[in-house]
C-alpha positions in Angstrom: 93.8 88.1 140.1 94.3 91.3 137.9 97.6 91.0 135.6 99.1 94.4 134.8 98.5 95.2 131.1 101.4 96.5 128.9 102.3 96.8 125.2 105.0 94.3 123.9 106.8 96.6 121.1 108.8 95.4 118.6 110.0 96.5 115.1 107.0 95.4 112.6 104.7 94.4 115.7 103.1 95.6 118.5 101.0 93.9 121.2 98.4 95.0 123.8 98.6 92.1 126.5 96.2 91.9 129.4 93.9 95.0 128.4 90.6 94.9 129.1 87.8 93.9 126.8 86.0 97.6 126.3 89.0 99.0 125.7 90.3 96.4 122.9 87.0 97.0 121.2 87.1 100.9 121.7 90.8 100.5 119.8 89.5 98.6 117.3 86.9 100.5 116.5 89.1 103.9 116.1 91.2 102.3 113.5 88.5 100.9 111.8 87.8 102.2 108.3 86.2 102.2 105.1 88.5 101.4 101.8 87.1 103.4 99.0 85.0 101.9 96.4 86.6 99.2 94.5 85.6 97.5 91.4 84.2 93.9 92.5 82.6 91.3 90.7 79.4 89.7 91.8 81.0 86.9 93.0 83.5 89.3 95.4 87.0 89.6 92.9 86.9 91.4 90.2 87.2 89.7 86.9 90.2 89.6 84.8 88.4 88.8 81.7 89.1 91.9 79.5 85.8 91.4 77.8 83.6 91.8 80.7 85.6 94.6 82.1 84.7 96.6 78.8 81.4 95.4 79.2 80.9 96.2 82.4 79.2 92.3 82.7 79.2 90.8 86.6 80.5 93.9 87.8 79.5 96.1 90.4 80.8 99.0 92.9 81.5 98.0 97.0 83.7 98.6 100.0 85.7 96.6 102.6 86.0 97.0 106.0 89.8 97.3 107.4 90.6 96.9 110.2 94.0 98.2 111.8 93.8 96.9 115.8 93.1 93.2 116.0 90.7 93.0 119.1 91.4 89.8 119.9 95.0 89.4 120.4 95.9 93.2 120.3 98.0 93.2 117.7 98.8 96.4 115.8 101.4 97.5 113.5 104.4 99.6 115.2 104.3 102.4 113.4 100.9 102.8 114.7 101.9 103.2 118.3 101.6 106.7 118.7 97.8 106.8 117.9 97.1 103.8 119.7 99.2 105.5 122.9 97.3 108.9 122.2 93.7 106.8 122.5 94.8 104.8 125.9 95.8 108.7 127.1 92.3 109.9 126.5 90.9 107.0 128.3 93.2 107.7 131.3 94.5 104.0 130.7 97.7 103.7 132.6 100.0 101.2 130.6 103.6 99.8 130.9 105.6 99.3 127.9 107.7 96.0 127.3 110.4 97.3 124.2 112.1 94.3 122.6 113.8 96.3 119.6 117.4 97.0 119.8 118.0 100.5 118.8 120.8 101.6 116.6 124.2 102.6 118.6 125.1 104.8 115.5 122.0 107.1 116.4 123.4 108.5 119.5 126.3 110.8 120.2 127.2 109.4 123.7 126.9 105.8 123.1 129.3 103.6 125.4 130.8 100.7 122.7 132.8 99.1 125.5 129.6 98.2 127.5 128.6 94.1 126.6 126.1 92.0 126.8 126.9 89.8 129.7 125.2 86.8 128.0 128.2 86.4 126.0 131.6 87.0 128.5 135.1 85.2 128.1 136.5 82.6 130.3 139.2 80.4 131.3 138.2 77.3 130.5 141.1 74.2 129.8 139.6 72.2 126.8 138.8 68.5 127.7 142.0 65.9 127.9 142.2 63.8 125.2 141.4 59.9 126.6 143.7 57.8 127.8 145.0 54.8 125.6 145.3 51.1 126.4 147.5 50.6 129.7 149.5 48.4 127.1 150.8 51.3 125.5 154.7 52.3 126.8 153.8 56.1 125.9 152.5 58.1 128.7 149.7 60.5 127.6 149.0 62.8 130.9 150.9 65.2 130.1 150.5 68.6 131.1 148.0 70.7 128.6 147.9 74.8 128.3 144.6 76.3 129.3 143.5 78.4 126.1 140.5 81.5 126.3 137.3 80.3 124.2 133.9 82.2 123.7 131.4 80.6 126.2 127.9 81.5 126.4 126.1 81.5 130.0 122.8 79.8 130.4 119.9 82.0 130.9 117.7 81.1 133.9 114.4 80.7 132.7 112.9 84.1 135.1 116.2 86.4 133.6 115.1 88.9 132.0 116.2 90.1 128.2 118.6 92.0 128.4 119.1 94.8 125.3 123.0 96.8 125.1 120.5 99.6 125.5 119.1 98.9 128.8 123.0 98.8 129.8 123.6 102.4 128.3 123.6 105.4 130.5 119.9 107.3 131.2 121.1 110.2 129.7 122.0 109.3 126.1 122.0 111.9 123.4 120.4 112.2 120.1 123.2 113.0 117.2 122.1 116.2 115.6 123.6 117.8 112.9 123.9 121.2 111.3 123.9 122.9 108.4 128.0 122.2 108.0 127.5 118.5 107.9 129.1 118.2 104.6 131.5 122.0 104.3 134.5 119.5 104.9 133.5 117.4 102.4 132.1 119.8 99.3 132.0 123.3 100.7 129.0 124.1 98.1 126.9 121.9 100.2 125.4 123.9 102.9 121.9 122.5 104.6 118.6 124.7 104.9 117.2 124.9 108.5 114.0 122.7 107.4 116.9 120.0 105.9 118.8 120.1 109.2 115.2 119.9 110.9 114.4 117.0 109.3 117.2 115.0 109.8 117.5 116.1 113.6 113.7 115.2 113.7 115.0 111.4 112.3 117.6 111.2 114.2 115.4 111.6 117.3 112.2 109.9 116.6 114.0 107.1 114.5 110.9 106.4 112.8 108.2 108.8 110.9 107.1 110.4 107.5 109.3 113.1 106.0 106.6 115.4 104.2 108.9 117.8 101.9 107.6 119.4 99.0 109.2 118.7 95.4 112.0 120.4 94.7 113.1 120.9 98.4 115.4 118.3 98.4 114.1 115.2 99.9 117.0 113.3 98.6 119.7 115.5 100.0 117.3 115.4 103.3 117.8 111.3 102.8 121.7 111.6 101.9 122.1 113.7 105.0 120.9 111.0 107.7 122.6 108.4 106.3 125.8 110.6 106.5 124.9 111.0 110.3 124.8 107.5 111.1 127.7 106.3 109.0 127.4 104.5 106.2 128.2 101.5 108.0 125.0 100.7 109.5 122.9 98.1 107.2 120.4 100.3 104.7 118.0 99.3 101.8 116.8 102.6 100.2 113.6 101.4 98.3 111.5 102.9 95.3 109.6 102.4 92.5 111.2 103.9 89.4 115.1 103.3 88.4 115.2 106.7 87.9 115.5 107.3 91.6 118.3 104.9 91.9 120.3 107.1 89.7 119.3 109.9 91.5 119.9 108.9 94.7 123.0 106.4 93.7 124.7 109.9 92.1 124.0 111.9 95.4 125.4 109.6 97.8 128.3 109.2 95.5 128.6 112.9 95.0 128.8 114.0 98.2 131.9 111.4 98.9 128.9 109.4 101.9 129.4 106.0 100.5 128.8 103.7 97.0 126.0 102.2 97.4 124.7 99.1 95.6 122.1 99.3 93.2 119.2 96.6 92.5 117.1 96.3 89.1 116.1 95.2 85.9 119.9 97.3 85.5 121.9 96.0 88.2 122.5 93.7 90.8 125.0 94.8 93.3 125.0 94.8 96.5 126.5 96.6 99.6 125.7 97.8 103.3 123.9 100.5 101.6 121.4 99.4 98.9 118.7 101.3 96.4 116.5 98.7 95.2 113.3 99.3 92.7 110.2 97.4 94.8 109.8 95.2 91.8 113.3 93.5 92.8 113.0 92.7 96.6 112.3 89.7 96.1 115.9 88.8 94.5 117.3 89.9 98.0 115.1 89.0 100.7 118.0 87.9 103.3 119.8 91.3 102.5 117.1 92.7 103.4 116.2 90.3 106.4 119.9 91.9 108.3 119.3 95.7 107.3 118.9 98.0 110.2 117.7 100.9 108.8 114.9 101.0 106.1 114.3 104.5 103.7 111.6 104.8 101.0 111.5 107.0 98.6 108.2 108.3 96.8 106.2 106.5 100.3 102.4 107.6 98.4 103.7 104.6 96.2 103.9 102.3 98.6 100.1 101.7 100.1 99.6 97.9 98.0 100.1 94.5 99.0 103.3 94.0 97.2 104.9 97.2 98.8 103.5 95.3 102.4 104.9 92.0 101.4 108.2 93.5 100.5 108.2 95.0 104.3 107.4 92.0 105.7 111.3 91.3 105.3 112.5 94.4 107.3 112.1 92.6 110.7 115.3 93.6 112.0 115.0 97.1 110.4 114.8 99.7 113.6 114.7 102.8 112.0 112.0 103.3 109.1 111.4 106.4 107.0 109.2 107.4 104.1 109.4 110.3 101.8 107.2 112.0 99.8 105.6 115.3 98.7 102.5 114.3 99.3 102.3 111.1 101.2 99.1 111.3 102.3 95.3 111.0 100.6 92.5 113.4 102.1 90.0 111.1 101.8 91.4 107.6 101.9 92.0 106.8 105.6 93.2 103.4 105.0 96.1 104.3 102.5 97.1 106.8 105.3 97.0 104.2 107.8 98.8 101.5 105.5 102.0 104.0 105.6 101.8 105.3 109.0 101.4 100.9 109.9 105.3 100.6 108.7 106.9 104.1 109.1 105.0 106.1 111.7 103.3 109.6 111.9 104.5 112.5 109.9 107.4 114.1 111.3 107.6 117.4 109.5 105.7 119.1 106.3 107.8 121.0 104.3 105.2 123.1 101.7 105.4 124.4 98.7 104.9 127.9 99.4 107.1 127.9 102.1 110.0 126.8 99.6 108.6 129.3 97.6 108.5 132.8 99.8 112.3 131.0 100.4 113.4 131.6 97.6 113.8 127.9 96.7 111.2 127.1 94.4 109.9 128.8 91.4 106.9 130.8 91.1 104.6 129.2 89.1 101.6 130.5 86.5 98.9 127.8 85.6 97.4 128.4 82.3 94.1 126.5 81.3 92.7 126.3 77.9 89.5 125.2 77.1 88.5 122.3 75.1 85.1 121.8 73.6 85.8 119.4 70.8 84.8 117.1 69.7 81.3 116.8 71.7 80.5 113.1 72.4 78.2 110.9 73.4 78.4 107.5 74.9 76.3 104.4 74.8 75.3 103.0 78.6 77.7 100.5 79.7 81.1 102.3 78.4 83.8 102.4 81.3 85.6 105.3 81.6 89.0 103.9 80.5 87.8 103.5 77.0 85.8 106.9 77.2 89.4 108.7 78.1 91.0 107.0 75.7 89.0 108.4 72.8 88.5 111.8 74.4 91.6 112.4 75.2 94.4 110.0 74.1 92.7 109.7 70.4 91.5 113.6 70.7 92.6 115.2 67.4 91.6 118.2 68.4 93.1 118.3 71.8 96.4 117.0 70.3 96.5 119.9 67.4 96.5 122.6 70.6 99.2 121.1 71.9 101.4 120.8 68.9 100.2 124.5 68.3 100.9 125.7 72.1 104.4 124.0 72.0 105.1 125.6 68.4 104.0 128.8 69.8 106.8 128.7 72.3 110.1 130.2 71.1 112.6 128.5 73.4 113.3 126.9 77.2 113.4 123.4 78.4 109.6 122.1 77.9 108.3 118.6 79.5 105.1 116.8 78.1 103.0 114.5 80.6 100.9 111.9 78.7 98.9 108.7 80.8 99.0 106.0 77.7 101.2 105.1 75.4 99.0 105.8 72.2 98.6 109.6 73.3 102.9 110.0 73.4 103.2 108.2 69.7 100.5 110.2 68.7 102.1 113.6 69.6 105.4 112.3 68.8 104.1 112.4 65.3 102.8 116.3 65.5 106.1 116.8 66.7 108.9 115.1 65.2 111.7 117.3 66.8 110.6 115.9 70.4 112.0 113.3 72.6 109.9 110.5 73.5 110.3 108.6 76.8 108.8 105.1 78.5 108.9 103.1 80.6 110.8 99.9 78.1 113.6 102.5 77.3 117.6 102.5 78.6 118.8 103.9 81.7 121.4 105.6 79.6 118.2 107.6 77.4 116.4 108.5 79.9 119.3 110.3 81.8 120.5 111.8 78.2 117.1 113.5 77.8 116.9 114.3 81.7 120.2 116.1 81.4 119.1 118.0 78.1 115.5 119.2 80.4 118.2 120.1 83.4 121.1 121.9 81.1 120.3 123.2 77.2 120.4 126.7 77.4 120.6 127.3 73.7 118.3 125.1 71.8 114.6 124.5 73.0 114.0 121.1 73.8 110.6 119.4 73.8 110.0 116.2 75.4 107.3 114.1 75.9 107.3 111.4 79.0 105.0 108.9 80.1 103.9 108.2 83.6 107.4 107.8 84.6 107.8 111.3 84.4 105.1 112.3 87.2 107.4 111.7 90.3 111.5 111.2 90.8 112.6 113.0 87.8 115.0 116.2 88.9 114.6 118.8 85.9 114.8 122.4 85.2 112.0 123.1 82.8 110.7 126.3 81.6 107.1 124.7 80.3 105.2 121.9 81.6 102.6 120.9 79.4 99.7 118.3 81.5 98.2 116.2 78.9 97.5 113.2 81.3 94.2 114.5 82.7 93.8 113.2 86.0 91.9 113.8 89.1 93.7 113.3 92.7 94.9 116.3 94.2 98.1 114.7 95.4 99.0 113.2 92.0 98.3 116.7 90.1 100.7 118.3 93.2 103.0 116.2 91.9 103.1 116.9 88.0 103.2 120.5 89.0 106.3 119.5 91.0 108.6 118.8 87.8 108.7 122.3 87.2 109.2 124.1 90.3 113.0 123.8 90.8 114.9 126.7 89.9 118.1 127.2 87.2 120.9 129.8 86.8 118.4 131.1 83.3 114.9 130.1 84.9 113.1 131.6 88.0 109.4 130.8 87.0 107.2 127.6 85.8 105.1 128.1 83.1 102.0 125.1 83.7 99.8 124.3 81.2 96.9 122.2 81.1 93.4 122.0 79.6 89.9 122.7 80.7 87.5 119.7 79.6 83.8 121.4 79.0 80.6 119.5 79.8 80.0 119.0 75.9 83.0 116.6 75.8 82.8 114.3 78.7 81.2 115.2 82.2 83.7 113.3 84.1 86.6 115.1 82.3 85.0 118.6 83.7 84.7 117.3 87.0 88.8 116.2 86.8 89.6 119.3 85.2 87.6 121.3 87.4 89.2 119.4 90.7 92.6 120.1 89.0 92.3 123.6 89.1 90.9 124.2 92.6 93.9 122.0 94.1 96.4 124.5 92.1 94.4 127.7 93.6 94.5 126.0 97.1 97.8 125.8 96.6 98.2 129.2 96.0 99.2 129.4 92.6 98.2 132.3 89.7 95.8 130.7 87.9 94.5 131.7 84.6 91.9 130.3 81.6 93.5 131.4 78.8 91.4 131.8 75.4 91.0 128.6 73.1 94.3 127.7 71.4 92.1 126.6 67.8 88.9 127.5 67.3 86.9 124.4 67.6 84.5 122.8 65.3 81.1 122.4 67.9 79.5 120.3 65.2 81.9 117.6 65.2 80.2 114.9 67.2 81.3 111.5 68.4 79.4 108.3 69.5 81.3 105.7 71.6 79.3 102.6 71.0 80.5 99.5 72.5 80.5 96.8 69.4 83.0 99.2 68.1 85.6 98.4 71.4 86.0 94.7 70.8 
């Protein structure tokens, strides 16, 4: 006997029941893919021993096989549903769908509250008499008791269906939309762009999805906006990875009069229907998180590794799930796609850069390279490339003068340094004693002061130098940005560039500059400053290489030997 097969959906879960064989393999095999190369010792993990990892001892280069569709009990992720429903259409394979979630009442505009569940209905029921006493006793006890209304809860025959307050709601229920009034009432400077009010529409509709919106076209106002359209009543953890965003986001919300939310870190621990909380601090709130309804992440890219899946392993009650970003995706790393889309769904709308740019939104920006040719060095086989960059760039006199020199060179405006380690910002912070220097171990309260000088000074030029807390979530209104981390991924360098695009009543253009590794110094470094600069062309940005800032020294040599690493 055949059995119809059907997909059991719920909110972190799906399952493919009764599907034939070929067609669980043909699944499995489309969301099957390669994760790029990882570091791996010979024994399969790699080694924590920080000698060997300089060494390069036991270790070698591999790649795992992940898998997305379990073939054998056809389990997938949710958010994967789409694609997996997209395959069965090209196979022609006619499916039912069993949905146990329990969608959010707040959603639509035409919900009916007074509908119930029927498993739960008042009756008339007298509570039991109270027994009788001996026959000896001269007090008569039967006398007459009031019936009283009590909650009781009918029996479900064991073939009864389910039953969700949505299946009870009328066929026709309506999306809530908004427009671009949602908050006139509340602060008439407020007034939505079309792609804002498409985006939340686009939530509200879809209730789950990636929110692709370029930096500086205001992904936390796009964020602010939904949870204004469902009320702030409705159970919400807002997560992300720097505290920096839980200002941010805490100040909007508050700002625009939607709600006070509660805030979770190493700063705070308050709690409340609405909640920010850094990833590093789910853990402290696992039940809050257990009842929230609505899940919202902030930065998504960030959010690809096992602790980011563990902390959304608690969010089994959470129905609608969104993730924002500016550039949420990887070209060429299908599993940290499919690791975003597994918990929040496809993308829902992509909001570029240019776009925000012919708009009017965004600031024109010019990308300035200067080349950098000193010091020439040469490595000894075995080095890994975390010491080489370290030396060549972090411990780069050379590279470190030019910037001292470029920044001197620049007669006023708001101007942001990026660094990657710690020793490259105290080693600039030296060359330039007038700058601010921020990381990750400093206050809250400091890194909003310098945030608000890179936002407001008009008068005085202000320099200041950030570590990697600075690449994503901070809101500024600089005039120079200055990319002394280096780096390589397109999405990452998209990013950095994304500090400086937002616009100010005294600035209506970025000025980007960054640093053209040759050949002579590092290979490797040419190739990441080489991949730098195409992603800002593709972009379609003006790109120049700009003359050398000091004339360099091409005799200076330096040999990175490895007794001299220990």
């Amino acid at each position: 006997m055949n059995k119809t097969p059907f997909i059991k959906i719920t909110n972190t879960f799906s399952w493919l029941k009764n599907g034939d064989t070929q067609v669980l393999k043909f699944l499995n095999s489309k969301l099957k893919f390669q994760k790029p190369k990882m570091l791996f010792a010979l024994r399969g993990i790699m080694k924590k021993n920080k000698d060997e990892k300089k060494s390069g001892k036991n270790l070698h280069y591999s790649s795992v096989e992940i898998s997305f569709f379990n073939s054998g009990s056809g389990r997938f992720a949710t958010g994967l549903l789409p694609i997996v429903s997209s395959h069965l259409k090209d196979l022609n394979y006619n499916i039912e769908r069993i949905d146990e979630r329990d969608p959010i009442p707040q959603l639509y505009s035409n919900w009916d509250y007074s509908i119930k569940l029927p498993s739960q209905e008042i009756v008339e029921e007298p509570p039991k008499p109270s027994k009788k006493k001996s026959t000896k006793s001269k007090l008569d006890t039967s006398t007459d008791i009031p019936t009283t209304t009590t909650k009781k809860t009918k029996k479900k025959k064991k073939d009864e269906e389910v039953e969700r307050l949505f299946d009870l709601q009328p066929n026709d229920l309506i999306p809530k939309q908004i427009d671009q009034n949602l908050f006139t009432e509340e602060n008439r400077k407020i007034k939505l762009h079309d792609f804002q009010v498409e985006s939340v529409n686009f939530a509200l509709s879809n209730h789950r999805g990636i929110i692709k919106c370029a930096t500086g076209g205001g992904k936390t106002l796009i964020l602010a906006s939904f949870i204004k359209a469902i009320g702030s009543g409705v159970p919400t953890v807002i997560l992300v990875t720097k505290r920096s965003l839980i200002t941010q986001i805490y100040k909007c919300l508050v700002d625009l009069n939607i709600c006070v939310p509660g805030r979770v870190s190493m700063d705070y621990f308050e709690l409340n229907t609405v909640t920010i909380c850094t990833l590093q601090s789910v853990k402290k709130i696992i039940d809050h998180c257990k009842e929230a309804k609505v899940l919202l992440v902030d930065e998504v890219h960030e959010f690809a590794s096992p602790t980011a899946k563990k902390a959304f392993s608690y969010f089994e009650n959470a129905y609608c799930r969104f993730g924002f970003s500016a550039t949420p995706f990887k070209l060429d790393d299908p599993v940290h796609n499919h690791t975003l889309t597994s918990t929040f769904g496809t993308l829902l709308c992509d909001v570029t850069t240019e776009q925000l740019t012919k708009k009017n939104i965004l600031s024109d920006a010019y990308i300035h390279f200067y080349p950098i040719n000193e010091p020439t060095i040469k490595i000894e086989k075995g080095i890994i490339y975390q010491d080489m960059e370290t030396i060549a760039v972090s411990e780069n006199e050379y590279l470190n003068r030019c910037i001292a020199k470029l920044v001197d060179s620049i007669p006023k405006g708001r101007i942001m340094i990026l660094v990657k380690r710690l020793s490259h910002g105290d080693a600039l912070s030296q060359l330039l004693p007038n700058a601010f220097w921020v990381k990750g171990n400093d206050s809250v309260e400091t890194r909003e002061y310098v945030i608000e000088k890179l936002r407001t000074a008009k008068e005085e030029k202000v320099v200041a130098i950030f570590s990697s807390i600075g690449y994503v979530g901070v809101d500024v209104r600089i005039h120079h940005l200055i990319n002394a981390s280096g780096g390589k991924d397109p999405n990452m360098t998209i990013q950095k560039l994304g500090r400086g695009l937002r616009k100010a009543d005294d600035k209506d253009r970025l000025d980007y500059h960054d640093f053209y590794f040759s050949e002579k110094v590092n290979k490797y470094l040419e190739d990441h400053s080489s991949a730098r600069l195409a992603v800002l062309k593709e972009e379609g940005h003006s790109v120049t290489m700009e003359p050398e800032i000091i004339q360099p020294d091409l005799s200076k040599k330096v040999s990175i030997k490895k007794k001299d690493l220990k």
